[in-house]
N, C-alpha and C positions, 0 to 999 in steps of 0.2 A: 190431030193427035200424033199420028207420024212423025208428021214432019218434025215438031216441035221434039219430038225425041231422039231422031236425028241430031238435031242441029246442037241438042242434051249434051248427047256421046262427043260429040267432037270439040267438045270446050277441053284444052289438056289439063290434067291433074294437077298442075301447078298455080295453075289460073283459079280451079276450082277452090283450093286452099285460101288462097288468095284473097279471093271474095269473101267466103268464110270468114274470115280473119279482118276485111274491112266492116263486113256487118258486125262482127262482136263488138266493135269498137264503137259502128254507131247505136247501137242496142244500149253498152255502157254509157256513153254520151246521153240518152233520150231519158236512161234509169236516173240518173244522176241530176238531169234536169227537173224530172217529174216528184222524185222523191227525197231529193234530200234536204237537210232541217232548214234551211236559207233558199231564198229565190238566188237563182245563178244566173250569170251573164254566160252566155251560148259562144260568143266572141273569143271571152278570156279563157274559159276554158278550152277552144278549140287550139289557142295561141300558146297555153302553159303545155297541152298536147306535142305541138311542135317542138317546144323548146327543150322538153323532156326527151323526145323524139332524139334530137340533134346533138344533147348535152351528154348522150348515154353514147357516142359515137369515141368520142375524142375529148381532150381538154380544150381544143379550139375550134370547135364547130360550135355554134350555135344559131339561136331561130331568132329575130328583131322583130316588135315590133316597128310601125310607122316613124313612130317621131323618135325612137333611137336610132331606126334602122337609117333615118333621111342627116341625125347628126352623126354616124359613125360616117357615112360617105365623104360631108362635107370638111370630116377633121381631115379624111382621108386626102380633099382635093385640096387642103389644105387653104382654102377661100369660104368666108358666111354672111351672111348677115346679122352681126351685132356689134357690140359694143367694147372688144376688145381688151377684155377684160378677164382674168384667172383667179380664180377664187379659192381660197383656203380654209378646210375646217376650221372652228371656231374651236379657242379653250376655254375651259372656265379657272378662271384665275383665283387661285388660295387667298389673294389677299383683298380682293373684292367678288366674296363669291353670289351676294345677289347680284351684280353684273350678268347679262344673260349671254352664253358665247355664240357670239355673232360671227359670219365667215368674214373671211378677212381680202382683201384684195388683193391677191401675189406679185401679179404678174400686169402689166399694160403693156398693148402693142403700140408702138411710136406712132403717132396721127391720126390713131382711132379715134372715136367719139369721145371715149374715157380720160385719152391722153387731152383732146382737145379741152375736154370741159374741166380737167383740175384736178378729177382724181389723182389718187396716191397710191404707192404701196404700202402695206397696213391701214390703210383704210377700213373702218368695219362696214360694211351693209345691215344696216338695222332692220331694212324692211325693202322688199321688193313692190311697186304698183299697190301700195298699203297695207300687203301682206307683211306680218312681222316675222324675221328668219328662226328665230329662235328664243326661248324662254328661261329662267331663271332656273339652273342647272343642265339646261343640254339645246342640242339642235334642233327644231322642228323637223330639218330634211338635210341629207347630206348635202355638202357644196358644190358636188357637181350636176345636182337635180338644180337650187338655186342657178348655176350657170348656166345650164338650157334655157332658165325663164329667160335670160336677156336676150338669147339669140330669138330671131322672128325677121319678117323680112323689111328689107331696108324700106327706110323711108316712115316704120313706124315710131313710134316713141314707149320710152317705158320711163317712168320715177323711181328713182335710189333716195334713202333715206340715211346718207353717212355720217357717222361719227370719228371724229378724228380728233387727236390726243391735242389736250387744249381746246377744245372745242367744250363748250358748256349741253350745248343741246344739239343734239344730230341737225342736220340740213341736208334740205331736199334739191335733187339734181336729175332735171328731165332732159334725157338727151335721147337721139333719134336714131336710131338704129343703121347700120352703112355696112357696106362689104367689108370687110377687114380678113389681108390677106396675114396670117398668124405665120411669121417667121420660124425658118427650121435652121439657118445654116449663120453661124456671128463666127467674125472673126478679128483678132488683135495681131498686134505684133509682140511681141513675145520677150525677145531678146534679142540681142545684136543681128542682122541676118536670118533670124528663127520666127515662123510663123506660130498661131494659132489656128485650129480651124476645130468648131465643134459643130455639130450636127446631132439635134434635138430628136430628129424624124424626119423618115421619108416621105413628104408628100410631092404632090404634081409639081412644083415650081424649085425641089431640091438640087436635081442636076444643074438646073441654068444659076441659080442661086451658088452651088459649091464653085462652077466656073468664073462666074463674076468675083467669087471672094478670091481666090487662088490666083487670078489674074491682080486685082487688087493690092495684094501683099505681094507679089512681083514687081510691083510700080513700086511696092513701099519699102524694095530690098530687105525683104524678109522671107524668102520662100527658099534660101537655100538650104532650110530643111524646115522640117515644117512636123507639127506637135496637132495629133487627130485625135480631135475629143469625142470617143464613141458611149461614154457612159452616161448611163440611164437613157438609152435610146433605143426605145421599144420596138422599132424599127417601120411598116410602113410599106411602098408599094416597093416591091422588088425590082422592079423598071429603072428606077429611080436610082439604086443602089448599085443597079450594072453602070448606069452611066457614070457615076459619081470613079467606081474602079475604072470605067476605062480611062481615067483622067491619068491614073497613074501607071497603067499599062499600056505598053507596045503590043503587046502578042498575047495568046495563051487563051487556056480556058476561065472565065469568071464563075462561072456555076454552074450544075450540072442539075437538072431537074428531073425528077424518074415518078408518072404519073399511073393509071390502072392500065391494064392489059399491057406493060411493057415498054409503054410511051417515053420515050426520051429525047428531050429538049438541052441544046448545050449554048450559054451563050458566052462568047468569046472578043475577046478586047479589038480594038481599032490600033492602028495607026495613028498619030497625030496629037494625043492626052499633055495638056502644057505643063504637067509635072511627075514625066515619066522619068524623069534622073534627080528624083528630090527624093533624099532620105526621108522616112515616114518614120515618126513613131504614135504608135495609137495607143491612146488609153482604152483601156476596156471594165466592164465589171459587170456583178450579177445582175443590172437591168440592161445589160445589153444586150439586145433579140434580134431574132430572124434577119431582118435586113438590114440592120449592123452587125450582124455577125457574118452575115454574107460575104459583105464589103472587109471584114477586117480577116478572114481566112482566105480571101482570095490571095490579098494583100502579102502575109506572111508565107503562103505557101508560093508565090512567085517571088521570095526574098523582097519585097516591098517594102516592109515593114515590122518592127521589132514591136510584141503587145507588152503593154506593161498595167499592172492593175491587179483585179480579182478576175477568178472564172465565171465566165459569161454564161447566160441563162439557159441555153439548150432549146430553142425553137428554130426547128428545122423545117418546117412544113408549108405549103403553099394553100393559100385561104383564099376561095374565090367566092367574089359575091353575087346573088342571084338575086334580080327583084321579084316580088311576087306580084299579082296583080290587086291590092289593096295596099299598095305602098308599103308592104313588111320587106321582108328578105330575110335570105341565108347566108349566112360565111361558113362557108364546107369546106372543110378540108379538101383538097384534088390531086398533092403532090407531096413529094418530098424532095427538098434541096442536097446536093452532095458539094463537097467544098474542091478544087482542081486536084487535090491530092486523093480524090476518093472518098473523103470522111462525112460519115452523117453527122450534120447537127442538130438533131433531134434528141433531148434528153441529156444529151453530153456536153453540148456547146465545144467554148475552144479554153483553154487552160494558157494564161498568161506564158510569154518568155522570162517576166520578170516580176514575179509576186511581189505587193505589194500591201500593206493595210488600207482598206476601206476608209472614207472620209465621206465628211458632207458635201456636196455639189457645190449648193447654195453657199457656201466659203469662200468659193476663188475668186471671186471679180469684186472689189469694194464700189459699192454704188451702184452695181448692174439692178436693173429692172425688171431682166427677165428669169433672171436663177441660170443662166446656161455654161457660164462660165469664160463668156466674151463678150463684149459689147458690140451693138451695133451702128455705134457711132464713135464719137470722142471723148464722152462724160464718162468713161467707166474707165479702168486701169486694174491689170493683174494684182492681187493681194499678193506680198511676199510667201514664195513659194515652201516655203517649210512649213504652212498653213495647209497645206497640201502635201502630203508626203507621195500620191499619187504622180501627181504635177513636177514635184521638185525629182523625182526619178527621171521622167521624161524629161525634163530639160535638161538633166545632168548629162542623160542618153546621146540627146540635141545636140549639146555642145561638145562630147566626144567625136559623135560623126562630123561636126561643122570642121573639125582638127582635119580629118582624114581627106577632104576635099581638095 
């Protein structure tokens, strides 16, 4: 009886709360089990817990579970297993409205399964493994639920049900599911001596990808200035986004990272970048985040590059992921970014040099396959730029600098 009151006293008052405060929780939890109108799953609840937990933190923290938590990684490392394929909400069409809107196929990656077996763009998917996607006025599930169904791992197979314009009755297409590395970085040539380079997203394979293109359009005497497509580029690992700048810088600081209790992390450009005397202009606009904004304020604030566009989204912060031991995880916020000049981009973003009207992406490249605004081969060509009022600024910019050379 002593002892155990001893050992009582010495627990601190903070710990004591503490506990307190975790038994309320399991109290509510066992109330909630035992008495409310519906049997509950003890899982989802503990999971909608977290998420709540995380969501009430920040606008970019959140709780995963498994199978998003294992496809936010893999979009992350920018490699998966499936089929290649981007899918787009379905509409229901005014002039055939019992038509039911089926998603539609956006996007194919070049060699993938989808490429190989025939699919198309606009393609509909009527039905996934003999599930039908959708009904007579709306979707079953949004298209990016259907786009997980096809990822699984290689080597298995799944059935599409597509219909395609001229086609009388859908037909079925079993293909087998394979690694497919999902392109971030196309590039064209542009104009006389004038690059393209756009950058979708940061993942694992961006940096070596930005350098092969950049080298590329050097072969192709196109790099003496060079036109950076940052828009609608949610951005991605920050790693990625320092190497990508050091391409264009000699010296300096790239980012400045300022974490709890004080921590600061500074990362600073190399020697040796093969397009550190190559006029930059970069496009920008409100989907441009975090790790394209990183890259494109480093950029401006070492005279790099002149932005031209809309203002950019204002995520400034560093997300790092934590697996848990059930295969979920966390994306916690841990930092916040400063640009070489000092500036938070958190909430602010970077506000254009050269404002510009908004346009659609999906416009600039006639024939592109993947919406980004460059091809990754030879079958696509820039749409005349006045289709772009974004675009036709930058090139105008291009070939002002290209004089000064």
């Amino acid at each position: 009886m002593v002892a155990s009151a001893v050992v009582a006293s010495a627990v601190p008052r903070a710990d004591v709360a503490r506990f307190k405060t975790i038994d309320a929780f399991a109290q509510a939890l066992s109330t909630v089990e035992a008495n409310y109108v519906d049997s509950t799953d003890e899982r989802k609840l503990l999971y909608d817990a977290a998420r709540g937990m995380l969501h009430n933190l920040d606008p970019h923290s959140t709780f995963l579970p498994p199978s998003r938590y294992q496809h936010l990684r893999q979009d992350t490392e920018g490699e998966f297993g499936g089929l290649g394929v981007t899918l787009a909400p379905g509409e229901v069409d005014d002039a055939r409205p019992s038509v039911p809107p089926y998603p539609t196929i956006d996007d194919i990656v070049r060699g993938s399964p989808a490429d190989v077996a025939g699919l198309q763009p606009d393609d509909s998917v009527v039905a996934i493994d003999g599930e039908v996607t959708a009904e007579v006025g709306h979707e079953k599930r949004d298209a990016g639920t259907w786009e997980n169904r096809l990822r699984g791992a290689s080597g298995t197979r799944v059935t599409l049900s597509i219909q395609r314009t001229g086609w009388r009755e859908p037909r079925p297409f079993t293909l087998v599911r394979a690694q497919v590395k999902q392109p971030t970085v196309h590039h064209e040539v542009i104009d006389k001596r004038i690059g393209y380079l756009a950058i979708t997203r940061f993942s694992e394979a961006t940096g070596p990808d930005v350098l092969a293109a950049l080298t590329k359009l050097r072969q192709q005497g196109a790099l003496d200035v060079l036109v950076l497509d940052l828009r609608n580029d949610p951005g991605g690992l920050v790693d990625q986004s320092i190497a990508v700048a050091d391409q264009f810088l000699d010296s300096g600081t790239i980012v400045t990272i300022r974490g709890r209790h004080g921590s600061v992390e500074t990362q600073v450009a190399h020697k040796g970048g093969v397009a550190v005397t190559v006029p930059v202009i970069a496009l920008v606009d409100q989907g441009t985040a975090s790790a394209a904004e990183i890259l494109a304020a480093a950029l401006r604030d070492h005279g790099r590059a002149k932005l031209v566009g809309a203002p950019t989204y204002g995520k400034g912060t560093v997300q790092t992921f934590y697996d848990l031991d059930d295969g979920s995880g966390l994306k916690l916020t841990t930092a916040r970014y400063y640009t070489p000049n000092g500036n938070l981009l958190e909430s602010k973003g970077l506000i254009p040099d050269v404002p510009v009207e908004m346009f659609a992406p999906e416009e600039i490249v006639a024939g592109d396959r993947n919406g980004s605004g460059a091809s990754t081969g030879n079958d696509a060509t820039i749409k005349p730029s006045t289709e772009d009022p974004q675009l036709a600024t930058a090139v105008q910019l291009a070939r002002q600098a290209l004089q000064k050379r």
